[in-house]
C-alpha positions as CSV (number, residue, x, y, z in Angstrom):
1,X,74.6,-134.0,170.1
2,X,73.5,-132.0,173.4
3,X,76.6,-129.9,175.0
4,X,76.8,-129.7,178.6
5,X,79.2,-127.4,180.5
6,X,80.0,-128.1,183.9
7,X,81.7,-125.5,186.1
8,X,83.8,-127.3,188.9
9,X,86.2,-130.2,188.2
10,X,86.4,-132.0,191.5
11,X,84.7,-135.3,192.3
12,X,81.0,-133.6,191.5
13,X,81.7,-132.2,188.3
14,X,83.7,-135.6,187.5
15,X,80.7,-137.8,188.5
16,X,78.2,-135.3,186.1
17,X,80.5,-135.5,183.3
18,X,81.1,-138.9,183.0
19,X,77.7,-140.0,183.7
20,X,76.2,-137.6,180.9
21,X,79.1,-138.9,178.3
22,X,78.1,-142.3,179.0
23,X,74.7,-141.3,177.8
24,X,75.4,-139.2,174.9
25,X,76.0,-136.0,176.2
26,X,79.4,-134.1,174.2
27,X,80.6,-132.8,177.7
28,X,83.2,-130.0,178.9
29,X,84.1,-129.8,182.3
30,X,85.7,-126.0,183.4
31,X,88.0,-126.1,186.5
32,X,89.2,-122.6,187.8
33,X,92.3,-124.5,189.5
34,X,95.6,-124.8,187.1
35,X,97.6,-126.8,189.9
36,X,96.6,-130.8,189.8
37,X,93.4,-131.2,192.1
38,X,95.0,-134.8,193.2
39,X,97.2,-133.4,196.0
40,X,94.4,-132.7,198.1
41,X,94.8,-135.9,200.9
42,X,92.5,-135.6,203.2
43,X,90.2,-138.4,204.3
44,X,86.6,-139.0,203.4
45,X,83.9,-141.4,204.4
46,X,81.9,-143.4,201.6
47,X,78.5,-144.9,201.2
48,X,77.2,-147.9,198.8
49,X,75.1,-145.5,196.9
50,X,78.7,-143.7,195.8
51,X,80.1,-147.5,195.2
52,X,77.1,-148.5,192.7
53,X,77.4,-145.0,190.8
54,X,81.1,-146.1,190.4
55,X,80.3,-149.2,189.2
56,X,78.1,-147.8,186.6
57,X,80.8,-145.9,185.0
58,X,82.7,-149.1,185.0
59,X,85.4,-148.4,188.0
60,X,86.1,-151.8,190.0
61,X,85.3,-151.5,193.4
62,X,87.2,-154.2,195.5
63,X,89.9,-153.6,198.3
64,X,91.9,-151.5,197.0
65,X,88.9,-148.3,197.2
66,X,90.0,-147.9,201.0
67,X,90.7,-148.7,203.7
68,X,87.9,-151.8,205.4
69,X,86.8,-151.5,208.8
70,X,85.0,-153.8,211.3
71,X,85.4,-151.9,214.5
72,X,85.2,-148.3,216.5
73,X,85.9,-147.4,219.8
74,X,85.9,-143.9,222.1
75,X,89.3,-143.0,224.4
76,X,89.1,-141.6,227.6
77,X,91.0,-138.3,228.9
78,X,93.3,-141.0,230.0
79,X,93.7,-142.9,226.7
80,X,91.6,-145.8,228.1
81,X,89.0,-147.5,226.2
82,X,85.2,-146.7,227.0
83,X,83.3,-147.8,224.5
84,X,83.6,-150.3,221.6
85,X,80.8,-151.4,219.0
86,X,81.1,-153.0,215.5
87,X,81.8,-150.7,212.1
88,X,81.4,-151.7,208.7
89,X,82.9,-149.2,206.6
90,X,85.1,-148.5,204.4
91,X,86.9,-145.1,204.8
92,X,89.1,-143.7,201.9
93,X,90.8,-140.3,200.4
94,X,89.9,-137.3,198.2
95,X,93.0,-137.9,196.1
96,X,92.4,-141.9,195.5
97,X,88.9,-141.4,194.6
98,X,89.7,-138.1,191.8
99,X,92.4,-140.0,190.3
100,X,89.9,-143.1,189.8
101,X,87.0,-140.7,187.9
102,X,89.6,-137.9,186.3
103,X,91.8,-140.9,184.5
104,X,88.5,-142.0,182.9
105,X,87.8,-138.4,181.3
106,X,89.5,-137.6,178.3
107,X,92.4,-134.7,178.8
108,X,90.3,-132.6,176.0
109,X,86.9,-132.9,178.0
110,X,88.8,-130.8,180.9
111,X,89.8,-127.4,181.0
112,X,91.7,-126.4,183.9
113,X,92.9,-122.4,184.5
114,X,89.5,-121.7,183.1
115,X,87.2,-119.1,185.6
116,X,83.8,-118.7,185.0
117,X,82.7,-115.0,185.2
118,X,79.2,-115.0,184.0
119,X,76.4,-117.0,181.6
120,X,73.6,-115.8,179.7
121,X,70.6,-117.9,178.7
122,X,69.0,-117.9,175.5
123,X,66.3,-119.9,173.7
124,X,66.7,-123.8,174.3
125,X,70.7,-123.2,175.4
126,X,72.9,-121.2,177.3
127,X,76.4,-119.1,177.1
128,X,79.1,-119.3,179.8
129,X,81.2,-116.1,179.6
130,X,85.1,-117.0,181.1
131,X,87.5,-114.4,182.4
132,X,89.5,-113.0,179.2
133,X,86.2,-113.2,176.7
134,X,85.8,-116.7,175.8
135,X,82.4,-117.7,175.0
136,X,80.9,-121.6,174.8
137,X,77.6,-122.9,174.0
138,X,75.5,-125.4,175.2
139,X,72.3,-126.8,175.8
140,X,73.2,-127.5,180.1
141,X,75.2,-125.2,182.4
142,X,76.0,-127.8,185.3
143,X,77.2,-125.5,188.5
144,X,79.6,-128.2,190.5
145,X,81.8,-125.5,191.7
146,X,81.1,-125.9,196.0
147,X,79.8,-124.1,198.6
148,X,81.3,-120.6,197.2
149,X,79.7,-121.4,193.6
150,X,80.0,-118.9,191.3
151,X,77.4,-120.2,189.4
152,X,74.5,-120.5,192.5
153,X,75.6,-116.4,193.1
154,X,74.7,-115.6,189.1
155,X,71.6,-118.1,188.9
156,X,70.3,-116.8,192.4
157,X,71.3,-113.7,193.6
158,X,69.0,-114.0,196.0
159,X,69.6,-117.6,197.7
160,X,70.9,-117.4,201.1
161,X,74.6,-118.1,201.7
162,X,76.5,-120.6,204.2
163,X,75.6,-120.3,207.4
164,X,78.6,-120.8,209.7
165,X,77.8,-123.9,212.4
166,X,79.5,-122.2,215.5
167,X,82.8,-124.9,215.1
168,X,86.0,-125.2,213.2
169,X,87.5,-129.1,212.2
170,X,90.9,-128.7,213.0
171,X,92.4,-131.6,210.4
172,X,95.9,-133.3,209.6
173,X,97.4,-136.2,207.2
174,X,100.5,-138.3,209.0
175,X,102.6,-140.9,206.8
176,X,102.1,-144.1,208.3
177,X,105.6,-144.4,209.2
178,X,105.4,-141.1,210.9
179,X,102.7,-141.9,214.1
180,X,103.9,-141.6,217.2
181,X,104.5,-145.3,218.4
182,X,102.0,-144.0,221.4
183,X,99.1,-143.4,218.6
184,X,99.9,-146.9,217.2
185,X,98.2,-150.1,218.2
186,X,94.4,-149.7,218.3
187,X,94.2,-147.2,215.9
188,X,95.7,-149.0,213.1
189,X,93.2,-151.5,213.3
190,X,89.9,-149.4,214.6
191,X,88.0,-146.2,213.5
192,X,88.7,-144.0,216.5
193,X,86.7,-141.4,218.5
194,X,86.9,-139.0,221.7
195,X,84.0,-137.7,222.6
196,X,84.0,-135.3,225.9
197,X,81.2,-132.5,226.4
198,X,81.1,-129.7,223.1
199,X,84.1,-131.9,221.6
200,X,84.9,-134.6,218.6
201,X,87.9,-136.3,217.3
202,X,87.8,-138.8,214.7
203,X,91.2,-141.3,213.6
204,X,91.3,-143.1,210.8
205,X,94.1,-144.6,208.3
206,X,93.6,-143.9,205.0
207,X,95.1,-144.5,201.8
208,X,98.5,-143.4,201.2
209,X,100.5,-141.9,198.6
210,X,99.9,-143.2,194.8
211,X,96.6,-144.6,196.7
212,X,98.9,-147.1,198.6
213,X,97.3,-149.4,200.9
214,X,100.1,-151.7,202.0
215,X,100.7,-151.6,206.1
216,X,103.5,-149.0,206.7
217,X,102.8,-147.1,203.9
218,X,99.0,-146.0,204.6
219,X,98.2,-142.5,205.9
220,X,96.6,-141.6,209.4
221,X,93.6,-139.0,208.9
222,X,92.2,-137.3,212.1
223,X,89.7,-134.3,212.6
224,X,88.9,-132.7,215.6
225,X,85.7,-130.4,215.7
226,X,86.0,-127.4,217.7
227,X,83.7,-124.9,218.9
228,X,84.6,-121.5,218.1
229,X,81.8,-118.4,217.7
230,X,81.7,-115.8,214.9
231,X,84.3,-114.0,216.9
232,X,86.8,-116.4,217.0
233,X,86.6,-117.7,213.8
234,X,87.4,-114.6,212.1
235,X,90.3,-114.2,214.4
236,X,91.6,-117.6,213.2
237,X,90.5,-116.4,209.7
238,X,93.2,-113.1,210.2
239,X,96.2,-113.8,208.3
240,X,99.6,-112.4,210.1
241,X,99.4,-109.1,207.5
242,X,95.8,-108.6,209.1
243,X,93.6,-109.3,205.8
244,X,90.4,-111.4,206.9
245,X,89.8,-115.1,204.8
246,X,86.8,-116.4,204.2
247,X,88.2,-119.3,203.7
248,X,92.3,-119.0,205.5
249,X,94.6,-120.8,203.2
250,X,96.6,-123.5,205.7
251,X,99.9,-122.1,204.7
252,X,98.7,-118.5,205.9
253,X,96.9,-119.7,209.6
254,X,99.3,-117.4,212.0
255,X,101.9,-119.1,214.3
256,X,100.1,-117.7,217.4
257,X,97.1,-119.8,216.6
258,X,98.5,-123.1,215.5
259,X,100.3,-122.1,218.9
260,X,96.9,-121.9,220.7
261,X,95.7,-125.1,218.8
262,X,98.6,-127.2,220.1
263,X,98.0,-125.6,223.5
264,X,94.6,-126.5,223.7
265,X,94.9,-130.1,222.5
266,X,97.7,-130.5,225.3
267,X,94.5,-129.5,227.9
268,X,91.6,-131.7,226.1
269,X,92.7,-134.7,224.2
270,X,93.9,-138.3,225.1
271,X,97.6,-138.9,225.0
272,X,96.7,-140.5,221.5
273,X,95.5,-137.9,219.9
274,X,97.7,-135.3,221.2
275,X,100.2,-137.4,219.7
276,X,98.7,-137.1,216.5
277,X,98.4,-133.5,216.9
278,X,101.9,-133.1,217.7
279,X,103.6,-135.0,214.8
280,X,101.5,-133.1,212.5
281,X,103.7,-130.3,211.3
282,X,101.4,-128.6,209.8
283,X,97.2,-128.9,210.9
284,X,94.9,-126.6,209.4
285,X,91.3,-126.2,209.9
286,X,88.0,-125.9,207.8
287,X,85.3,-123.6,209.5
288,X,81.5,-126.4,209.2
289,X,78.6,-124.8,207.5
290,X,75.4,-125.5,206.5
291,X,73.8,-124.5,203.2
292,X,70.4,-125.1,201.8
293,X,69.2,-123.9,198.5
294,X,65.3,-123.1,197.8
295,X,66.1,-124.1,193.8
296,X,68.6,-126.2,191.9
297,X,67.2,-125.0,188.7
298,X,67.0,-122.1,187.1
299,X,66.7,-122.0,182.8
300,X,69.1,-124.6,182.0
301,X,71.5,-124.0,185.0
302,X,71.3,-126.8,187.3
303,X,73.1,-127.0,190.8
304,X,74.9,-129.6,192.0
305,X,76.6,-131.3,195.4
306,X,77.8,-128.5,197.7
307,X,76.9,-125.8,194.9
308,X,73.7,-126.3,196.5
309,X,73.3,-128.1,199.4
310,X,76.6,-128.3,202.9
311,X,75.3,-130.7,205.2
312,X,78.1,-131.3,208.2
313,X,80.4,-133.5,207.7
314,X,78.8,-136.1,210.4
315,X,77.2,-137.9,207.8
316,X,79.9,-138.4,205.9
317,X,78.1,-138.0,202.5
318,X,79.4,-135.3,200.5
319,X,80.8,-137.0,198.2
320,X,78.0,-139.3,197.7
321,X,75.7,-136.8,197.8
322,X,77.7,-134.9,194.7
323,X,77.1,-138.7,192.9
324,X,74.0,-139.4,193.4
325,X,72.4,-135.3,192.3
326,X,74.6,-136.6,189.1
327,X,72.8,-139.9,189.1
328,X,69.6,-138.4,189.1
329,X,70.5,-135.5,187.0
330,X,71.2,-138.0,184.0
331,X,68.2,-140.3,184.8
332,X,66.1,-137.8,184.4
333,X,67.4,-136.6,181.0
334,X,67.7,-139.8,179.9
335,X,63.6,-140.5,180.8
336,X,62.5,-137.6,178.9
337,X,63.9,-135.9,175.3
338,X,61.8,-132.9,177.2
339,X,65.1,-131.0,179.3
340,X,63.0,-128.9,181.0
341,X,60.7,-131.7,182.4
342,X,64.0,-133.5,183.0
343,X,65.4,-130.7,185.2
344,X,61.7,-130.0,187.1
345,X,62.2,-133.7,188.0
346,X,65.9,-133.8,188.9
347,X,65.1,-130.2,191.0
348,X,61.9,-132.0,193.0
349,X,64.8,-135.3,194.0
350,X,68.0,-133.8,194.3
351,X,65.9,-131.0,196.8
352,X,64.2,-133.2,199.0
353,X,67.5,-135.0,199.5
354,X,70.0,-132.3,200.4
355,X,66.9,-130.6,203.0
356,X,67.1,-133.9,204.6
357,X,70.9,-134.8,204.5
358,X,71.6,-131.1,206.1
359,X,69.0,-131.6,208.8
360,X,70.4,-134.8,209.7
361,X,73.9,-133.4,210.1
362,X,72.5,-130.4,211.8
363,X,71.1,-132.9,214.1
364,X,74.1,-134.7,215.2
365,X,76.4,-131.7,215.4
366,X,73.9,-129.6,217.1
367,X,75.9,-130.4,220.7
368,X,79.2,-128.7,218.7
369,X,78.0,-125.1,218.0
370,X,78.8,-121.9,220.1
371,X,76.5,-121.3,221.8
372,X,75.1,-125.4,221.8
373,X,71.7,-126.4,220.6
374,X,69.6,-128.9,221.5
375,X,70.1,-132.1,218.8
376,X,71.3,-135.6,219.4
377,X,72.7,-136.9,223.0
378,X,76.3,-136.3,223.5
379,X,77.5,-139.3,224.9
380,X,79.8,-141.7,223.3
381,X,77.5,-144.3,223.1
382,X,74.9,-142.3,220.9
383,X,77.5,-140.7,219.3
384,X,79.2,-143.7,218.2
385,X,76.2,-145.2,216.6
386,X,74.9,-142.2,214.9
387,X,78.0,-141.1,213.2
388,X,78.6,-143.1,209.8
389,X,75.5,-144.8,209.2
390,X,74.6,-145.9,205.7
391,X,72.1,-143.7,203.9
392,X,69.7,-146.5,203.6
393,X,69.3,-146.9,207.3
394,X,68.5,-143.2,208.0
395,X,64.5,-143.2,207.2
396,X,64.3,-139.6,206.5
397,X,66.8,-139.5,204.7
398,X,66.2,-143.1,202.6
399,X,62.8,-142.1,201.9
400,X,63.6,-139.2,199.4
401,X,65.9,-141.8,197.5
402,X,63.5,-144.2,196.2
């Protein structure tokens, strides 16, 4: 029986692993993490591609994935209404949708506290090296381990690395029970936006806690996109001690800035939304990049989701994207006993597919950066009607799925 060893055990390496044990595949999936991935709550967007790949690992799909919605509208600086058009989506969390592909992999397929520190190919397999010796074997070497991938810096030294967008998303999770009665209303029922000049905020209920979608015990989900240039962000990346984060642990974002943040949403936002903002005791922020790797394949390492390709969040396809590269990775293995045709094959798709996904995003966050670029028309409208849409009615995009 092939081995495969996939570094990264969030919802990518998940997807991979259970897709290549349901076609024969003896799998072992290598998270650096000890702590228990399913606390992270944030919100995500889905797509029927994601649903269908869910469906083929035998997860139900029915009501209880998110949360269903029919409508969106955009507030005003005043909090009034400007804009309403239909929305048929269903919006969900990080946490629900781990739990749903983690329970399904057996406990000795998964091996959390484990760091990769290095591989080394050899004839018709390859070695991953762990921090404190251990060596495995295996035939694969799957690299789901995100936009910092360890295993995209050993396979390409070479490939180029995030490029910062010129904007933060600011981000918080409210209990249900805990939104200000003057963000209630509307925003329980509709997928909400405000959209001024070089601005976004997004509100959505999500699922609660144990994945709980009963009224009152749901969670409300916003973002807010932000510009801030190179300078800025690495003065919001300055931890109080003055050490510089790549990537700012929320718990270590300095008082004065979450000072500035409420400050500024006091000046921009809708009385909604700075409620939000204000009941939130704790809002952190994730700077947007874009990546784009020339190769997904190199030997028998194989990239996969953000270990290759960061589009924006604007599409709202991560997650889905990290399914389907599985998908294909597996169908291709599957049409050939040749691994190396397999992974020319799944390298042509899964390419075409991430080029195309980050240049849509690019596209509709363009207005965003600092300093702004030309891309899509910032009015709410536009806006409204761009963000969200299913992957099958973007033609660009659609075209390098069939």
């Amino acid at each position: 029986m092939a081995r495969a060893l996939i570094i990264g055990g969030s919802l990518g390496g998940l997807f991979a692993g259970l897709l290549l044990r349901q076609a024969g595949w003896d799998v072992t999936v290598f998270e650096k993490s000890a702590g228990d991935l399913a606390s992270r709550g944030v919100g995500i967007g889905t797509h029927v591609e994601m649903f269908d790949i869910m469906r083929r690992l035998g997860i139900v799909v029915d009501e209880s994935i998110g949360q269903s919605f029919s409508s969106r509208f955009c507030l005003a600086r005043d909090g009034s209404v400007i804009a309403r058009l239909p929305f048929d989506k269903i919006l969900t969390s990080w946490t629900l949708l781990y739990r749903a592909l983690r329970r399904r992999l057996p406990d000795d397929c998964y091996r959390a506290g484990t760091q990769l520190d290095d591989f080394a190919q050899r004839g018709g397999g390859i070695t991953a090296i762990f921090a404190g010796g251990a060596r495995v074997d295996g035939e694969l070497l799957i690299g789901a381990d995100g936009v910092h991938s360890t295993v995209r810096a050993r396979a390409f030294p070479d490939a180029p690395a995030p490029v910062y967008a010129g904007y933060v998303g600011w981000r918080g999770v409210i209990d249900e029970a805990a939104v200000p009665q003057e963000a209630r209303g509307e925003l329980f029922e509709s997928y909400a936006f405000y959209l001024p000049p070089r601005e976004m905020f997004l509100a959505y209920l999500q699922p609660g806690a144990d994945d709980d979608l009963t009224p009152g015990r749901r969670r409300m989900n916003w973002l807010w996109y932000h510009p801030a240039n190179l300078a800025a962000l690495r003065d919001l990346c300055t931890d109080a001690e003055g050490r510089h984060h790549a990537a700012i642990p929320p718990p270590l974002i300095r008082a004065d800035v979450i000072a500035a943040f409420r400050a500024d949403a006091r000046a921009v936002l809708p009385p909604q939304f700075i409620a939000l903002t204000e009941a939130t005791p704790a809002p952190f922020f994730q700077p947007i990049f874009d990546l784009e790797s020339p190769r997904m394949v190199a030997g028998r390492v194989v990239l996969l989701g953000d270990a290759a390709f960061v589009a924006r969040p604007h599409v709202g396809a991560g997650v889905t994207k990290a399914a389907l590269n599985a998908e294909w990775l597996v169908d291709a293995l599957e049409a050939t006993p040749d691994i190396d045709a397999a992974l020319a094959a799944y390298d042509a798709k899964a390419r075409a597919f991430g080029t195309a996904l980050v240049a849509r995003a690019r596209h509709l966050g363009a207005y965003l950066e600092d300093p702004p670029r030309a891309g899509l028309k910032a009015d709410p409208v536009t806006l409204m009607q761009a963000i969200g849409v299913p992957l099958r009615d973007i033609p660009e995009v659609a075209a390098t799925m069939s």
